[in-house]
C-alpha positions as CSV (number, residue, x, y, z in Angstrom):
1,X,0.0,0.0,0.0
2,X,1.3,3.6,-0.6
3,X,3.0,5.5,2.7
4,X,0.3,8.1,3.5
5,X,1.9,8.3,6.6
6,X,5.6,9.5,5.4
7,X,3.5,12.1,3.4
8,X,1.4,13.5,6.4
9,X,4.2,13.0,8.8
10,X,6.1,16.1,6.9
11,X,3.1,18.0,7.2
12,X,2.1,20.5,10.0
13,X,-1.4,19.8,11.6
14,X,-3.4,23.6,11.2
15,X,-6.2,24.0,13.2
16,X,-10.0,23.8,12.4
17,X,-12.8,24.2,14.7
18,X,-14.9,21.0,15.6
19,X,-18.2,21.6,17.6
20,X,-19.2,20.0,20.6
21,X,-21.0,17.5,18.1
22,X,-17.9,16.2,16.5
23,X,-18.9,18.5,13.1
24,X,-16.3,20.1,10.5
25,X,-17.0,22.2,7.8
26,X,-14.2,22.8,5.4
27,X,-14.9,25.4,2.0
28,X,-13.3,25.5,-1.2
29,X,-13.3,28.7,-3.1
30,X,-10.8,28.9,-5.8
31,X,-11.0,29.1,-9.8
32,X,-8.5,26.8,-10.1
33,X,-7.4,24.1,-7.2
34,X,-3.6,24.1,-6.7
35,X,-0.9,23.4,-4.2
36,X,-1.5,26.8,-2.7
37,X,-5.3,26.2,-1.6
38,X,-4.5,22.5,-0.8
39,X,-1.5,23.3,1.3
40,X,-4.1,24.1,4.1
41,X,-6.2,21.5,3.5
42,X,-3.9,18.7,4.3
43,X,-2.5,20.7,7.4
44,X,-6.2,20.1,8.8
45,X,-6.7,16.8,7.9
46,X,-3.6,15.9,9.3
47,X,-5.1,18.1,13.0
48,X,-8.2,15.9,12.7
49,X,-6.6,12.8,12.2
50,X,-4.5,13.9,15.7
51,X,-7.4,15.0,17.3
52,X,-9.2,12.6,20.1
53,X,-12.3,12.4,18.1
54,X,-13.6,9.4,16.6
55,X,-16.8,10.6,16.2
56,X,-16.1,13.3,13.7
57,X,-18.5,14.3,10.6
58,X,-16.6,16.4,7.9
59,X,-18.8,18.6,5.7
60,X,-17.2,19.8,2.5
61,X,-18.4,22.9,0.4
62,X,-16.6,23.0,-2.7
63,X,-17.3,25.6,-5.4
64,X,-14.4,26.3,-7.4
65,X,-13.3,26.6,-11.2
66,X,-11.3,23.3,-11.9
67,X,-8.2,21.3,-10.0
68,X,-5.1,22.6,-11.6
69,X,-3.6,19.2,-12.6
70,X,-3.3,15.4,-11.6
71,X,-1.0,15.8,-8.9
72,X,-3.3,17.9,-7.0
73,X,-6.7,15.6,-7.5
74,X,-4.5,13.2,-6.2
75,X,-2.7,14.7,-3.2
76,X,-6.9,15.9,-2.6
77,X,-7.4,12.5,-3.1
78,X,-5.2,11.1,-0.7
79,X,-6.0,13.4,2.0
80,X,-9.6,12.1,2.0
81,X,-8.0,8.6,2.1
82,X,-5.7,9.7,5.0
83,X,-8.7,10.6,7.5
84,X,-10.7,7.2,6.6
85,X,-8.0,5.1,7.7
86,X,-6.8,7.1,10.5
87,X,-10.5,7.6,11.6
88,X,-12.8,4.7,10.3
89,X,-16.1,6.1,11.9
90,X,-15.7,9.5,10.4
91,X,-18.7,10.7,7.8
92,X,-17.9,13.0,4.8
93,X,-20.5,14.8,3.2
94,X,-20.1,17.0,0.1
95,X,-22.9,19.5,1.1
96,X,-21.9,21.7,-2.0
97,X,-20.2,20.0,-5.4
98,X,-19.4,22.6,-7.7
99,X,-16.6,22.2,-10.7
100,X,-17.4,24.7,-13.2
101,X,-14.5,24.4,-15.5
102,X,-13.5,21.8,-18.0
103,X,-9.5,21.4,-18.2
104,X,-7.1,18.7,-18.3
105,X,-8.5,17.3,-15.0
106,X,-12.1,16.6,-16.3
107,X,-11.6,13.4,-17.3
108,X,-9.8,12.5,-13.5
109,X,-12.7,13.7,-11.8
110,X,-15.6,12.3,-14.3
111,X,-13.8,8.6,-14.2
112,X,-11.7,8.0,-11.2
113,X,-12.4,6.9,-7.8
114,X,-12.1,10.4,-6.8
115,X,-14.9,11.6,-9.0
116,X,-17.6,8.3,-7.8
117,X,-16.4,9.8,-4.4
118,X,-17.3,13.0,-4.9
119,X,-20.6,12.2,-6.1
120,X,-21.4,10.1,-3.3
121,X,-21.4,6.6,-5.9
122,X,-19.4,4.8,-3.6
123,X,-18.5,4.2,-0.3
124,X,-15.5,5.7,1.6
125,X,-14.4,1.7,1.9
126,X,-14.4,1.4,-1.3
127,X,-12.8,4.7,-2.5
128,X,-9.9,4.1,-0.6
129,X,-9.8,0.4,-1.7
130,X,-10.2,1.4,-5.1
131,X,-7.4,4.6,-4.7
132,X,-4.7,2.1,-3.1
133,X,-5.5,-1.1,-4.9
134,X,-2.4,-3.2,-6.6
135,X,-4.6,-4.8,-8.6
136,X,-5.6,-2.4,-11.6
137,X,-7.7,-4.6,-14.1
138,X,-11.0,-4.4,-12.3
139,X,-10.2,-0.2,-12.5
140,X,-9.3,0.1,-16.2
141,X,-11.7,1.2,-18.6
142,X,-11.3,3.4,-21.4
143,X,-10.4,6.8,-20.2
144,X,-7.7,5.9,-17.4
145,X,-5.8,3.5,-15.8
146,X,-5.3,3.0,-12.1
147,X,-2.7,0.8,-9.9
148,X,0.0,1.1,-6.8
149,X,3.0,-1.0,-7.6
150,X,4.4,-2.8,-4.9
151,X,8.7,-3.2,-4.6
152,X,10.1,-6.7,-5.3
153,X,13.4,-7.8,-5.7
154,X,12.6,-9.1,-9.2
155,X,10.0,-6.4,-10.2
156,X,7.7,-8.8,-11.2
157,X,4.6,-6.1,-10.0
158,X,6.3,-3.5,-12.3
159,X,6.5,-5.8,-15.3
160,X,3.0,-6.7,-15.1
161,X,1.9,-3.0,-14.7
162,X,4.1,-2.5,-17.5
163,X,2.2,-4.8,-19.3
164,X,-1.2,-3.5,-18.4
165,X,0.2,-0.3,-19.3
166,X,1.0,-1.5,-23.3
167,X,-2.4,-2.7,-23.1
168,X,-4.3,0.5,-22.0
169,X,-1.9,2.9,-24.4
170,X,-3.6,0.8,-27.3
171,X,-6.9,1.3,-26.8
172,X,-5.7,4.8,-27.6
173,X,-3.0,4.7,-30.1
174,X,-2.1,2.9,-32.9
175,X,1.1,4.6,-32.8
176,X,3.7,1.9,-32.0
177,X,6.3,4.3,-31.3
178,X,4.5,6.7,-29.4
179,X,3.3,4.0,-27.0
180,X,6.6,2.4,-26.3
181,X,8.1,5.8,-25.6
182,X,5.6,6.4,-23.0
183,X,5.8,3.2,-21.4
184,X,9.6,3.9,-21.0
185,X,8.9,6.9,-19.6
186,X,6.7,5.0,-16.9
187,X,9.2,2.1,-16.7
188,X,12.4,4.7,-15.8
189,X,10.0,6.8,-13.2
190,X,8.2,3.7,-11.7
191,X,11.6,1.7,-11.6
192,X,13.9,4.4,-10.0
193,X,11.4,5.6,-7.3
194,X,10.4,1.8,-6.7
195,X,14.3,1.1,-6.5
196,X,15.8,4.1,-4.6
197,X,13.0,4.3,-2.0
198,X,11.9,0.9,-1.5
199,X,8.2,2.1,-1.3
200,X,5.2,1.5,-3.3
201,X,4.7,3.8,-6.5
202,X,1.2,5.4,-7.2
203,X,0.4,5.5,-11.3
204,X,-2.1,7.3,-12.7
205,X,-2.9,7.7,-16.6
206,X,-5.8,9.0,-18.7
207,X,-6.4,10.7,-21.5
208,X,-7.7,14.2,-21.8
209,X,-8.9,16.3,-25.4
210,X,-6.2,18.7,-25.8
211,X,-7.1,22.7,-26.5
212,X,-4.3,23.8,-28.4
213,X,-4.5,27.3,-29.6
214,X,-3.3,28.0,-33.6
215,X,-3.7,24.3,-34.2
216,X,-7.5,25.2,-35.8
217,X,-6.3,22.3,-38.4
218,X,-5.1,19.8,-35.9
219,X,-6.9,17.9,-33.0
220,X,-4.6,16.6,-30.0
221,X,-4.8,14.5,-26.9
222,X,-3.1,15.4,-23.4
223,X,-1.8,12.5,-22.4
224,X,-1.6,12.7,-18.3
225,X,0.7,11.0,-16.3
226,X,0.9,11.1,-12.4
227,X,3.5,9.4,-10.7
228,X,3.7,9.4,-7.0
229,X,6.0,7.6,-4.0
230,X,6.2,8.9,-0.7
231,X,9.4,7.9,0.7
232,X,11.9,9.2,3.2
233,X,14.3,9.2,0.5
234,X,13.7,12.2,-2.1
235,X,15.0,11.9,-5.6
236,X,18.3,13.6,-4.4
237,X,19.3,12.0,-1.4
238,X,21.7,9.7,-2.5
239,X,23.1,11.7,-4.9
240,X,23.7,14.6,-2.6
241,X,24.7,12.5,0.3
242,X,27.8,11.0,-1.7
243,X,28.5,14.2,-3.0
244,X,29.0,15.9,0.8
245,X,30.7,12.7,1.8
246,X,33.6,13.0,-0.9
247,X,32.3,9.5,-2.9
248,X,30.3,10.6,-5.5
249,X,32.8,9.8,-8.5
250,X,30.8,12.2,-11.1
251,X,33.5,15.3,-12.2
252,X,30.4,17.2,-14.2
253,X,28.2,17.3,-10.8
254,X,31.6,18.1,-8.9
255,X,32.5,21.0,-11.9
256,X,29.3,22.2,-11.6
257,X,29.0,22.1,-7.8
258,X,31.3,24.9,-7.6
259,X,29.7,27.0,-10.0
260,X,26.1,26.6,-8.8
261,X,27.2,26.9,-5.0
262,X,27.3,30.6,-5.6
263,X,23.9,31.2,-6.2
264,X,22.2,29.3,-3.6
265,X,18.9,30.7,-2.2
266,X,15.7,30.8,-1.0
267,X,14.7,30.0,-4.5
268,X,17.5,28.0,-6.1
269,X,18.6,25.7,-3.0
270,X,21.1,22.8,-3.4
271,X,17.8,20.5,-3.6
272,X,17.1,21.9,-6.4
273,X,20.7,21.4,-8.0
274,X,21.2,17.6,-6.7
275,X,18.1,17.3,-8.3
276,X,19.1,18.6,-12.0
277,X,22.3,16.3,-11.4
278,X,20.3,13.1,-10.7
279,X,18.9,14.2,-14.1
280,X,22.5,14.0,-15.9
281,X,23.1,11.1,-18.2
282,X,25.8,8.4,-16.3
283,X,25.5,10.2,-13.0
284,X,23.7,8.1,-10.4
285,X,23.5,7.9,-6.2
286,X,23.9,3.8,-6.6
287,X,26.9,2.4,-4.2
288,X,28.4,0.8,-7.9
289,X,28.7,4.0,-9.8
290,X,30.0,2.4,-13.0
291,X,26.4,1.1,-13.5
292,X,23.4,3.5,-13.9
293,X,22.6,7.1,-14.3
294,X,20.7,6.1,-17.7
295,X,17.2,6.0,-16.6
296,X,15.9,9.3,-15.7
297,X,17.7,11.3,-18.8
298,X,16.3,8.2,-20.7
299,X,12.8,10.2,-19.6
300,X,13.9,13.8,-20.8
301,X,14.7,12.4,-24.1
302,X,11.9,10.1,-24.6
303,X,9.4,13.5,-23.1
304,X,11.8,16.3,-24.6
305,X,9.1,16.9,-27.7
306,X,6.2,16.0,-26.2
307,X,5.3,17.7,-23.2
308,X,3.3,20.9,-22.8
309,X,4.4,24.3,-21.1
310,X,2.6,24.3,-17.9
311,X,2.0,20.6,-16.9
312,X,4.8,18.8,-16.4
313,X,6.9,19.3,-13.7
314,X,8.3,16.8,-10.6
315,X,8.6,17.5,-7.2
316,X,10.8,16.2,-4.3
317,X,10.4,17.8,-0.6
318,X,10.0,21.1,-1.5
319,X,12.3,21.6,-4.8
320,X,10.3,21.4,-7.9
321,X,11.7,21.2,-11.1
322,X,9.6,22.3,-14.4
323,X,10.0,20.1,-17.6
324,X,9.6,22.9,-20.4
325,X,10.5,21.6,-24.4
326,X,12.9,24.5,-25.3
327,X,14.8,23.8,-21.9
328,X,15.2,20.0,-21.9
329,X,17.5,19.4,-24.6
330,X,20.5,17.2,-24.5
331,X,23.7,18.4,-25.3
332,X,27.4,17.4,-24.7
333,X,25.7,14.7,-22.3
334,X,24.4,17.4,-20.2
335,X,20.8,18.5,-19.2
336,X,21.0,22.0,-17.8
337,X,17.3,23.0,-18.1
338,X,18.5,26.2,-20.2
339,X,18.4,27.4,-23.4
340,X,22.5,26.2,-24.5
341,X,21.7,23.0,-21.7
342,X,25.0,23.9,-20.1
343,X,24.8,22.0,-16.7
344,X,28.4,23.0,-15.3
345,X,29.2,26.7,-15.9
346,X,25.0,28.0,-16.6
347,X,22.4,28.3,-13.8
348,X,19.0,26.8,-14.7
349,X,16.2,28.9,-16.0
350,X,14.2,30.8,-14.0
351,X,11.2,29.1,-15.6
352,X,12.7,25.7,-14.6
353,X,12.8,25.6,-11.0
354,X,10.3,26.5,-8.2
355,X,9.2,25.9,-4.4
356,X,6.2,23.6,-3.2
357,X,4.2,25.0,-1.2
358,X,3.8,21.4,0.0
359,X,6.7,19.2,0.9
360,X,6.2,15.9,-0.8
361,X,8.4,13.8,1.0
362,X,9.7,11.6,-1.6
363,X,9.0,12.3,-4.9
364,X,5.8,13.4,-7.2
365,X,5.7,13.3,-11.2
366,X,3.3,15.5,-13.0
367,X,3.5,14.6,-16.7
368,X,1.6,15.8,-19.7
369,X,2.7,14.8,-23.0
370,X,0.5,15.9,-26.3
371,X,-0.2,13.9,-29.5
372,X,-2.1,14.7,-32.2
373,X,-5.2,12.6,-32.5
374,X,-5.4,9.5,-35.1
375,X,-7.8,9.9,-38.0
């Protein structure tokens, strides 16, 4: 089963009044759903889920635009599956349901558990049964597919996935190519977070109508991806731990180092440049060093002309690192998410890096690749 708790255990309780009678009322009031509005959110489930109640009933007014992406449906999501497990007896009621907007998310709330949840279709069992499950057939239809991965030393659960995962993407596409790139892409993530943290790996994937603008000719899909494993290790960790401890054997993250150094702050920490060195091709945190550091720039190349300009991004803690086509590129075997992709002696683009306003303790994908639609 996913962590939840290494997720809400890096999260500060905030909070909310509960009556005499054990009720809550929590209000959503946004035009578009994002980290910001769910940062509180979590901070008072995580209070009710310390509080002494058992007897609590939660009632949810929600009148807002549209989710911003996946990633935060899913961190909503979760939340929601926090409180149920932590407090069994708890009732949720969604006294107001208002999502005005169509966007990329429409799709994740019209077909996932989230959305039956929502709409009071199922149970809170079931919703968290169905959020959580490792077993994805029974959850696939044909707008998304669903599953948890579990680790195994052979990763015989990520082969099957994998599997499942071919078999969805053709429903869709008859684009050979296109398909295997994009289980790649799930096979490097999936297999690096599985493998560096040990932890089970949230996968999300569904298929959105994409609204392009000067494409009047053209019709395209959004492709969206969510990726999601809560560990205490982040994406950096082992990286940046051999680095401080003199064993990392990369010279480009040690060159670079020394350059970057310079301009740490608030904004631009040394998260955030462990984490655009994890990113560089043959430099990897593994104890033999001679072996890996393929995978993840395996991603950028198989995403670099594909994704779209808001959507993608991954988090780890609080660094955040934005995958943007013109700043992805691959040259001279280094990724420096700038325009010459010049890791050692050029800072990253402004556009390219930014702060979480909630600390995903371990790591969170949030890709969105576009493909024009078959005819």
């Amino acid at each position: 089963m996913l962590n939840l708790d290494i997720l809400f255990n890096h999260i500060p309780p905030q909070r909310i009044e509960i009556n005499k009678k054990g009720k809550v009322c929590i209000t959503f009031r946004q035009s578009y759903l994002s980290f910001i509005g769910l940062k509180s959110f979590l901070a008072n489930i995580k209070y009710l889920c310390i509080s002494p109640r058992n007897d609590l009933t939660l009632n949810i007014d929600m009148d807002i635009g549209a989710f911003v992406d996946g990633a935060t449906v899913f961190l909503f999501s979760f939340a929601f599956c926090y409180l149920i497990i932590k407090k069994p007896n708890t009732k949720i009621y969604f006294r107001t349901l208002n999502i005005s907007k169509n966007n990329i998310t429409t799709n994740i709330i019209d077909h996932s558990p989230i959305g039956r949840f929502l709409k009071n279709r199922i149970t809170t069992t079931e919703f968290v049964n169905q959020m959580l499950s490792t077993q994805a057939n029974q959850f696939i239809n044909n707008t998304y597919y669903l599953r948890t991965i579990i680790p195994d030393e052979d990763s015989k659960d990520l082969s099957k996935a994998l599997q499942e995962v071919k078999n969805f993407l053709r429903e869709h596409s008859s684009d050979n190519q296109f398909n295997n790139d994009v289980k790649q892409v799930i096979s490097e993530l999936c297999g690096n977070a599985l493998e560096h943290s040990n932890e089970s790996c949230f996968i999300y994937i569904t298929i959105e109508d994409a609204e392009l603008t000067g494409t009047l000719d053209k019709s395209f899909d959004y492709f969206n991806i969510n990726i999601l494993c809560f560990s205490e290790k982040t994406m950096f960790t082992d990286i940046k731990n051999k680095y401080y401890n003199g064993e990392l054997e990369s010279e480009v993250v040690k060159q670079a180092y020394q350059f970057h150094k310079k301009a740490f702050d608030n904004h631009y920490t040394a998260n955030h440049f462990f984490m655009i060195s994890a990113i560089q091709p043959y430099v990897t945190g593994r104890n033999n060093q001679s072996n890996g550091g393929t995978g993840l720039p395996t991603f950028i190349k198989k995403i670099s002309n594909k994704v779209t300009a808001d959507y993608s991004y991954v988090v780890s803690e609080t660094a955040a690192l934005q995958f943007r086509c013109s700043l992805i590129d691959i040259k001279n075997e280094q990724i420096g998410l700038n325009e010459s992709s010049n890791f050692i002696s050029e800072l990253p683009s402004e556009e390219a890096i930014s702060v979480s306003p909630i600390q995903i303790q371990g790591i969170l994908y949030n890709i969105v690749l576009v493909k024009e639609k078959e005819r």
